[in-house]
N, C-alpha and C positions, 0 to 999 in steps of 0.2 A: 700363265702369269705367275710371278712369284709371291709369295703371302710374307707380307713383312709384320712382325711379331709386336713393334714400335713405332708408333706413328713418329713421335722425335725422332726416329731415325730416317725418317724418309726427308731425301733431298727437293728443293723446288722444282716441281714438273716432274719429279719420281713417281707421283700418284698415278700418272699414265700407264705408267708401266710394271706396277704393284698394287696387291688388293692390300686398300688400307684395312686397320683390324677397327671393331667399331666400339671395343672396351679401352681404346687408347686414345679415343676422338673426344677430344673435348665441345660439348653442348649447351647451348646458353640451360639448359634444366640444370649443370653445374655449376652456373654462380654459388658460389656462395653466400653468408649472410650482409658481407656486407656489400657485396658488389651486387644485390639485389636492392640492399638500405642507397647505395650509388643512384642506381637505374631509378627509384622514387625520388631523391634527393632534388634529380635533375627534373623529373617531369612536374615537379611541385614547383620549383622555382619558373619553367614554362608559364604557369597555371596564375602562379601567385604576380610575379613583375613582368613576364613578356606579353602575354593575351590581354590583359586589359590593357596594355599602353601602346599595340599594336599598333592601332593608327595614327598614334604623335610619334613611333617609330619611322615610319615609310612617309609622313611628314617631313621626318629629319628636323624634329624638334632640336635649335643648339643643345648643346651637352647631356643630351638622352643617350644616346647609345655609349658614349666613354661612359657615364654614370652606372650604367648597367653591367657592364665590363666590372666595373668597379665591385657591384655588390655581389657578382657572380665570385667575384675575384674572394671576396670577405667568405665566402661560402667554401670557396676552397676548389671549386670548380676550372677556376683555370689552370690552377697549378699539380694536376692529379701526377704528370709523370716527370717532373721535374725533381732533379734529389732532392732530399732534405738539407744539406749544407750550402743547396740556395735557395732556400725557404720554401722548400717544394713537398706535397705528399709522399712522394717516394714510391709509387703503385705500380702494378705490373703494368705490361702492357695491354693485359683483357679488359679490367677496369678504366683504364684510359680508353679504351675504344668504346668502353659502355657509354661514358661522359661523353661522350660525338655522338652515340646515338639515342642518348636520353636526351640531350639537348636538340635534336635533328629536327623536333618540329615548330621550333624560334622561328622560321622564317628568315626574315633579316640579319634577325639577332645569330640566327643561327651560322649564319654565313661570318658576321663580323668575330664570333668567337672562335671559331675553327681557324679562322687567319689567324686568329692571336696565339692563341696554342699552337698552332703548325707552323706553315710558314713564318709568320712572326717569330717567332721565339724560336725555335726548331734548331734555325742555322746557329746561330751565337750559342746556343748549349751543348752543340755537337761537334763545331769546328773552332770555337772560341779559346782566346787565350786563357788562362786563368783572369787573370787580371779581367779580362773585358767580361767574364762570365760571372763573376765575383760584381761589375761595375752595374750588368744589367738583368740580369735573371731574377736577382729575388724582387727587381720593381716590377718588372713585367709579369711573375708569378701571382702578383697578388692584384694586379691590374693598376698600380697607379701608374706604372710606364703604359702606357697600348703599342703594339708589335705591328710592323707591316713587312712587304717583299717587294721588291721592285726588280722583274726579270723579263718581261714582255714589252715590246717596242713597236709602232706602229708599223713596221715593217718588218719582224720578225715574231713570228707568233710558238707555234710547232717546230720550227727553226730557232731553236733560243739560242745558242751559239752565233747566229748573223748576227748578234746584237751589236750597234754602233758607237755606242754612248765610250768614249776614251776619256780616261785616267792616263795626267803627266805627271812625275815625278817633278817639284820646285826647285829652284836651284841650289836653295838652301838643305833641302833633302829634307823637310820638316811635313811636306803636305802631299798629296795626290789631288789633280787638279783636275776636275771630273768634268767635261761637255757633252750633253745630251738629254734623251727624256725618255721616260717611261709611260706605259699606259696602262687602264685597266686598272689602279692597285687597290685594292680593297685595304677598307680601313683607312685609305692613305692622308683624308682628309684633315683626321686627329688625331693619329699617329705622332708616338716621340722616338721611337727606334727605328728606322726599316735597314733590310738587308737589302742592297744593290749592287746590281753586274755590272762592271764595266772589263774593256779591254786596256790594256795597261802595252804602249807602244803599238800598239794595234793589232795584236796578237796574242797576247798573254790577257785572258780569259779569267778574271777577278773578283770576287768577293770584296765588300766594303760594307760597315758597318757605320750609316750617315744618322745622325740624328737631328730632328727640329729647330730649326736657328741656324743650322750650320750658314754659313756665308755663301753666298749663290743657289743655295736649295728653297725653291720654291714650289707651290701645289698649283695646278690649274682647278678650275671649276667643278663641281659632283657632275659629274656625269647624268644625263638625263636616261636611263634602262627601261626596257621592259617587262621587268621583274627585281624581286629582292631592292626595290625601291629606298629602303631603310638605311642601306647598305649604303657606307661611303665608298666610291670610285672615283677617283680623277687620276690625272695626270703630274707627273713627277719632272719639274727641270733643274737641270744642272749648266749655271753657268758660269762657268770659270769658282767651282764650288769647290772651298778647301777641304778637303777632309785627311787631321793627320797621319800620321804613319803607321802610329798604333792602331789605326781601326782596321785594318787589311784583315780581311777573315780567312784565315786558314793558310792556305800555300799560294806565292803567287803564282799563274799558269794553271790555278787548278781549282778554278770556280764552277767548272758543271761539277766535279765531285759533291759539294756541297748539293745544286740545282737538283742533279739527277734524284742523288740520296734522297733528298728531304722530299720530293715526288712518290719515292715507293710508299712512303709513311702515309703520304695525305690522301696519298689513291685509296687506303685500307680504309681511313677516318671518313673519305666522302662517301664511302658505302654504306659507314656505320651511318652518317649522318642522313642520306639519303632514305634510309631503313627507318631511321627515327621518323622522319618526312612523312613516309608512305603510310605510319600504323596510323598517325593521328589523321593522316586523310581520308584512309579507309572509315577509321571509327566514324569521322563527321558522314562521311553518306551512309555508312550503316544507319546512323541513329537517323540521316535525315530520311530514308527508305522506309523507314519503322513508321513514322509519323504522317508522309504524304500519303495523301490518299486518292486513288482514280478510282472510278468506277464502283466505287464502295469498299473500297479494299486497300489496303495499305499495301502500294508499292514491293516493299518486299516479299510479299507474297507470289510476285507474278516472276514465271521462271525466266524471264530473258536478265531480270535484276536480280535472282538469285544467281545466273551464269555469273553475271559480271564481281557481287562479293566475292565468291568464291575462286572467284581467278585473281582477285586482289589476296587475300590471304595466300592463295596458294605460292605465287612467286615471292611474297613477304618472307613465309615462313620456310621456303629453300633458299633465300636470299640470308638468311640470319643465320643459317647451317651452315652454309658456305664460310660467310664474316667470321664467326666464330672458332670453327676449326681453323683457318689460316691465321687466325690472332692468337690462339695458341701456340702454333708451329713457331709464329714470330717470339712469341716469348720463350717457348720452350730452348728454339737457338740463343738466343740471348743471353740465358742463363749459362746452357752451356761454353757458348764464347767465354764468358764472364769468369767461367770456373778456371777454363786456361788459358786465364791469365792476362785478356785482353781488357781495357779498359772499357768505362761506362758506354763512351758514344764510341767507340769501332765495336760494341759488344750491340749495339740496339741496330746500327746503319748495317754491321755486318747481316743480321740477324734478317733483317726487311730487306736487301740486299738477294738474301739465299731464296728469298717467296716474291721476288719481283713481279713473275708473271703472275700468280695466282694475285698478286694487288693490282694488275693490270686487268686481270679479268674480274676482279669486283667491283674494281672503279668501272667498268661499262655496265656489267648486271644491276647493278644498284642505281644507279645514276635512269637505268632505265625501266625497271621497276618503279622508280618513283614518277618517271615519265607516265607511265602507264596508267597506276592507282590515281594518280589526277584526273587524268584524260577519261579514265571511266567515272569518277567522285563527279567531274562536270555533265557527264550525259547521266547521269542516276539522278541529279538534282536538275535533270531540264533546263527551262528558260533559265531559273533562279541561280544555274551556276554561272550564267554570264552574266549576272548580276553583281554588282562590286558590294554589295552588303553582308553577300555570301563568302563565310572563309576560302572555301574551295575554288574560287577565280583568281588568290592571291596565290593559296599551293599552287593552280595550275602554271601561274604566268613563273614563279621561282622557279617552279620545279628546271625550267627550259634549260639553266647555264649548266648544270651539271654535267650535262655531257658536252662542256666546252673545256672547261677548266680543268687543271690538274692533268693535261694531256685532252686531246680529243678523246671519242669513242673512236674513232677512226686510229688514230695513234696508237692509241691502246691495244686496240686488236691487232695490229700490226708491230708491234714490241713483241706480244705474248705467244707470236711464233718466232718471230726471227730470234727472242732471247731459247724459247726451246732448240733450237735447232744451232744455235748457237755455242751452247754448253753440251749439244752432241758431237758436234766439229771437234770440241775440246778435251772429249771423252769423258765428261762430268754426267752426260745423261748417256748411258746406250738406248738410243730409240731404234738403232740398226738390227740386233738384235734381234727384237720384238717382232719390227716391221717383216723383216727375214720370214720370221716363222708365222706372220698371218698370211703371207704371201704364200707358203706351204701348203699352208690349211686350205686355201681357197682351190688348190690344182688340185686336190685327196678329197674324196666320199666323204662327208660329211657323219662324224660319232653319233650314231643314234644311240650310246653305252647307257648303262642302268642309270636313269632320273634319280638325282638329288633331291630327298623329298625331307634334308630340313628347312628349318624357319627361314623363310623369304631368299630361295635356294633359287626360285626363278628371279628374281629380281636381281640379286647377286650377278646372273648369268645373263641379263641383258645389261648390268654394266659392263660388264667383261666385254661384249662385244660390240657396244658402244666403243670404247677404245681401242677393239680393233677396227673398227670403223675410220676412226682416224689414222691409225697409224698405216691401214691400205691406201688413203684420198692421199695422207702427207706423204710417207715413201714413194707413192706415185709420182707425187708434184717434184718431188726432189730428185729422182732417177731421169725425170722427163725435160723440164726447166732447168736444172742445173743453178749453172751462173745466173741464166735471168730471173729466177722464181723471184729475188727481191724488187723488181718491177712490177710484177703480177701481182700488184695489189688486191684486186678482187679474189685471186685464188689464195692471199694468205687468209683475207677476211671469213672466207668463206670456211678456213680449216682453224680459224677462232674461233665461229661461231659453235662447231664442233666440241671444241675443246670445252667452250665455256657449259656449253648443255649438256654434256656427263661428268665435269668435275660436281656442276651443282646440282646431278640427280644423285652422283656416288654421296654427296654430304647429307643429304637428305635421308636415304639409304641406310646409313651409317649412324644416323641421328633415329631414327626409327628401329632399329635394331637394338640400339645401346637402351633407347626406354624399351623397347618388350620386354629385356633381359631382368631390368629390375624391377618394370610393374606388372611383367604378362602382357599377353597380345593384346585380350582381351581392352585393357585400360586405355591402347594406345589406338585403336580404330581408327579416330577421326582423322591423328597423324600418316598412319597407313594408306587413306583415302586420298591425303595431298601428295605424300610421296608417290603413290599409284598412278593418281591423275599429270603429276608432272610427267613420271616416267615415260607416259603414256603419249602426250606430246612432241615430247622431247625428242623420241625415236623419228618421228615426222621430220619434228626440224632437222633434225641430223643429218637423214635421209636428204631431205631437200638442199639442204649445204654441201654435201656430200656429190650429189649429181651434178648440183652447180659447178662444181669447182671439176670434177673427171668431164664432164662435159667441153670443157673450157681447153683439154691441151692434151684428152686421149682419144683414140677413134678404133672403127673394125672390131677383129676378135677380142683386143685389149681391153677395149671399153666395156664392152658386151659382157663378158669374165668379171670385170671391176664390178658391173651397174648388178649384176647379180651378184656379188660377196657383199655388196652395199645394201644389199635386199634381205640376205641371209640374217647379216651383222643388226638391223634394225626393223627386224622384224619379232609382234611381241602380239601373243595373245589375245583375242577379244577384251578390252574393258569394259565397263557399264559408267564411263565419265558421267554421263549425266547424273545418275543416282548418288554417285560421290560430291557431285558438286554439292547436291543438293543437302546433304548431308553436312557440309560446309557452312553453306549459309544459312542453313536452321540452326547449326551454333552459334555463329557470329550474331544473328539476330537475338538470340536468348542470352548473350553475352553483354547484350549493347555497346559493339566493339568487336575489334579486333583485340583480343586476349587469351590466344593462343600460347 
């Protein structure tokens, strides 16, 4: 494998096939001061106006949640990456992603701000005229406009292109003459802006920028959910709804550009958000493990609920490695776009564009990680987390849409090959290459050459063949399948799952490496023990996705050859996981939290 010197210089999905260096990895320990004063800014404002009004939240108290919008807005919180010339902070993108996940553990609230920043606002600052950018950004910046999106249809979901809702041109040539409805729309409730698709002649795939009042735009009823109860959702109808000429966003015929773009962005933000989700769920059964007591003994003492902390921190804390390095890459492109010569929004869409799959695989890691720290927060609190008086039944029931929204998990994982292999076709990524020569390696005696005995020399050396792990299951799929490999859903999902389990043991890896260098090993233990115990894992699952998937469409000597390189490639030394866990969760206890 090749050792690339620049992590800005590695392209999306180049990580596969290049050792990233870990003095170029940017790691939440480099916030700086004030994207750290950010991260408090937002978990104070959680603390001070979200947690005590929770429950006239998820009531859907009238004008509670626009109210909060609002003072969040006075705080400066909605408006972190919007320029300044529409009244906007003007902040990187790291900081912007810190704001989704300091805000992450709102709940509701959390949900209704992220639409407002993302999707709400996103499209009109990225594909907007001047004029209409000039008309709505700096209201919607500061919260007194509220942002919504209307792109999902009761009959197209995953499918967003089926969408049926047609836009006619008037005969006057003054209006677009919108028929149809939307669903789902968060926010949509009280909403004064939203962006809507429609089809323009029944084919040209459109952007529109409707606002409140407009003539035939009316809301259906809040949706009765599951979860995120706070949350306004209804339904959006258009009939015979004027909307004029100027509000056309962007190109017409070229409305998923807008869709798709503004997806890579929110897939990055629901991780960050989801992340935010997990710590504050983790902390509540931390503290509430400390307190209960069986048998004479406080809970946390007993090792099946030290397992369970310690498996919460552990995917938090490679989940935030992961978020972080890819929120840099995104800035780092950005910048550079920006230097040649490309404007604001093709310099940020290009930028989230170039890391599409790595935001497709956060948005399911994250989304599922917070799945997880619930589901265990509810069995560490027993009877009492099916209790509705207990936070953790309300984490558990929000946590569930995330892996709906913003693409499925399903979706997701099936983007985040088809795009790699995609930009192989087009010689943007050589995976052939690579795949070539593990395929070598496997028919050759195996180098038993002089052991590399620097720092974390073996770890290094089970990523390395963790990726070729994939690149043997996917070359395989692709030499074997051919044309059909994009029906064989299961065996793309099965070489995502892959993917996603050595991109985020290499960030973790690389995160533990970058701190020994500047504090010593020594300081960095406890991180060494999560990096370890994932690693450690993670080889398993890989293995297991790995067989699944050669299982599925290789047989004979072929298989046989494979299922043993698949043994080689993820195979790793004895660990001592329990001792590490445990280790784990006698911090998080002495921490009261997750404060890692």
């Amino acid at each position: 494998m090749e050792t690339t010197k620049q992590t800005n210089a590695l392209q999306g999905g180049e990580w596969l096939i290049k050792e990233s260096n870990p003095f170029d990895t940017f790691i939440p320990e480099d916030f700086n001061e004030e994207q750290t004063m950010v991260m408090d800014m937002c978990s104070q404002f959680l603390d001070t106006e979200i947690l005590p009004a929770i429950d006239r939240i998820d009531k859907m108290e009238p004008g509670l949640m626009p109210s909060l919008l609002e003072k969040a807005g006075e705080q400066g919180l909605l408006s972190t990456s919007f320029p300044e010339q529409y009244g906007g902070l003007g902040k990187d993108f790291v900081t912007s992603s810190i704001v989704n996940e300091g805000l992450g553990g709102g709940y509701s609230f959390s949900v209704a701000v992220a639409a407002h920043t993302g999707i709400g606002s996103l499209p009109i600052l990225y594909f907007g005229t001047e004029e209409q950018k000039q008309k709505y950004i700096p209201k919607l910046a500061t919260g007194e406009w509220k942002g919504a999106y209307g792109l999902t249809e009761p009959n197209s979901g995953s499918d967003a292109l089926g969408a049926k809702t047609t836009a006619k041109l008037s005969e006057d040539g003054k209006y677009y003459i919108l028929n149809g409805q939307k669903c789902w729309i968060t926010n949509g409730g009280f909403a004064d802006v939203y962006t809507v698709f429609a089809k323009i002649d029944g084919d040209k795939f459109t952007g529109f920028i409707i606002e409140r009042g407009f003539e035939g735009f009316t809301q259906g009823p809040e949706e009765h959910k599951m979860g995120i109860k706070g949350s306004s959702t209804v339904q959006l109808y258009f009939q015979d709804c004027k909307v004029p000429v100027e509000n056309v966003l962007g190109e017409i015929g070229k409305g998923h550009l807008i869709a798709f773009n503004i997806l890579n962005i929110g897939r990055l933000k629901l991780c960050a958000a989801a992340l935010g989700g997990s710590k504050r769920a983790a902390t509540t059964s931390i503290q509430y493990a400390k307190t209960r007591e069986q048998f004479k003994l406080p809970i946390a003492k007993f090792g099946a609920i030290r397992h369970k902390m310690a498996e919460m921190a552990i995917r938090m804390w490679v989940c935030e490695s992961a978020l972080y390095r890819t929120a840099k890459w995104i800035d780092n492109k950005e910048h550079e776009l920006l230097a040649s010569g490309k404007g604001f929004a093709e310099s940020l869409l290009g930028a989230a564009e170039e890391y599409a799959i790595e935001c497709s695989m956060l948005k399911v890691y994250g989304s599922e990680v917070l799945d997880f720290v619930v589901d265990e927060g509810v069995q560490i609190h027993g009877g009492n987390g099916f209790s509705d008086e207990y936070l953790i039944s309300k984490a558990y029931r929000d946590s569930r849409i995330n892996r709906i929204y913003e693409g499925t998990n399903e979706i997701n994982r099936l983007l985040t090959v088809d795009m790699m292999l995609k930009r192989a076709m087009k010689g943007k990524l050589d995976l052939m290459s690579p795949a070539m020569a593990v395929q070598k390696e496997l028919m050759s005696i195996p180098d038993f050459g002089s052991e590399d005995e620097s720092a974390f020399a073996k770890e290094r050396k089970y990523i390395a063949n963790f990726k070729k792990a994939i690149l043997m299951v996917a070359g395989a799929a692709v030499q074997k399948l051919m044309m059909q490999l994009d029906k064989e859903q299961e065996v793309l999902m099965n070489i995502a799952d892959m993917a996603i389990e050595a991109y985020n043991a290499e960030s973790a890896l690389l995160r533990v490496m970058k701190l020994a260098d500047s504090k010593g090993e020594a300081a960095v233990s406890l991180q060494a023990d999560i990096m370890r115990t994932y690693l450690y894992d993670a080889a398993d699952r890989i293995n297991k996705a790995g067989k699944d998937c050669l299982n599925s469409f290789a047989d004979g000597d072929e298989l046989r050859m494979m299922h043993i390189g698949l043994k080689r490639f993820t195979k790793l030394e004895p660990f001592n996981s329990k001792d590490a866990r445990r280790r784990i969760s006698d911090r998080l206890v002495s921490d009261d939290g997750y404060h890692l």
